[in-house]
Every structure is written in structure tokens, then in C-alpha cells.
C-alpha positions in Angstrom: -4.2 -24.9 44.3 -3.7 -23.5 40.7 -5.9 -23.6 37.9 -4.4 -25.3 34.5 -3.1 -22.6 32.1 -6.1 -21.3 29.2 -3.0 -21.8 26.8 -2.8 -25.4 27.3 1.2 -24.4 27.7 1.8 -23.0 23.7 3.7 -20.2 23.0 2.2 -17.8 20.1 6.0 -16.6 19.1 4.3 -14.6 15.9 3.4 -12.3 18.5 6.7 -12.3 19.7 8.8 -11.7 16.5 8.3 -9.0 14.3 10.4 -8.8 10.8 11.7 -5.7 9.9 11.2 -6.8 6.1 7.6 -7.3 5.0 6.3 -8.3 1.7 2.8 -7.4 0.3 1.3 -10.4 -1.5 1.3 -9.0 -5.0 5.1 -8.0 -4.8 5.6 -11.6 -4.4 3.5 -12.2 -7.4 5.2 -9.9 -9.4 8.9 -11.1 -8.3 7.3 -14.7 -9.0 6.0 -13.6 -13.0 9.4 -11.7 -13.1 11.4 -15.1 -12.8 9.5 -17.0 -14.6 9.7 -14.5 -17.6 13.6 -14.7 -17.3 14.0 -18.3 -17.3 11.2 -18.7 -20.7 13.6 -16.3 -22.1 16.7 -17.7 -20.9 15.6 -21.2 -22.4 14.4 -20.1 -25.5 17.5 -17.1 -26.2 20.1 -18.3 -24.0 21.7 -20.8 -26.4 21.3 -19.2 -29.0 23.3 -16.2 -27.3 26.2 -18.0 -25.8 26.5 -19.6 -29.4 25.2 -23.6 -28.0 
């Protein structure tokens, strides 16, 4: 007779998979102020430099 899994049958696939490309958390805050600063710019100067 067998004894019922301790997994309850789930799969952990993080352990699994490993990315080859990892981000630190305040890279991804940086990129995130980056694009924000762009498009503040881009909708206060961008009409004015494509002459709208």
C-alpha cells in the first residue's frame, strides 16, 4: 500500500526554471522613473517639437 504524496500532487516549477536574465528591484524602479520622465516630457515638448 502507498502513502499519499506530502505534495498533495503540485509541482514547484520555480525550482525548475531558472532565467538567464535577472533584474534587481531598483533597476526596475529606475527603468520605471526613466519612462515616466520621457513621456512628462514627451507630452509637455513633443508638440511643440513636431510643430502641432
Amino acid at each position: 500500500m502507498q502513502m499519499p504524496s506530502g505534495m498533495g500532487g503540485l509541482v514547484r516549477y520555480f525550482d525548475e526554471y531558472k532565467s538567464k536574465i535577472e533584474f534587481k528591484p531598483g533597476h526596475i524602479i529606475i527603468l520605471c522613473v526613466v519612462v515616466i520622465a520621457i513621456m512628462v516630457f514627451l507630452y509637455t515638448y513633443g508638440g511643440k517639437l513636431l510643430g502641432f
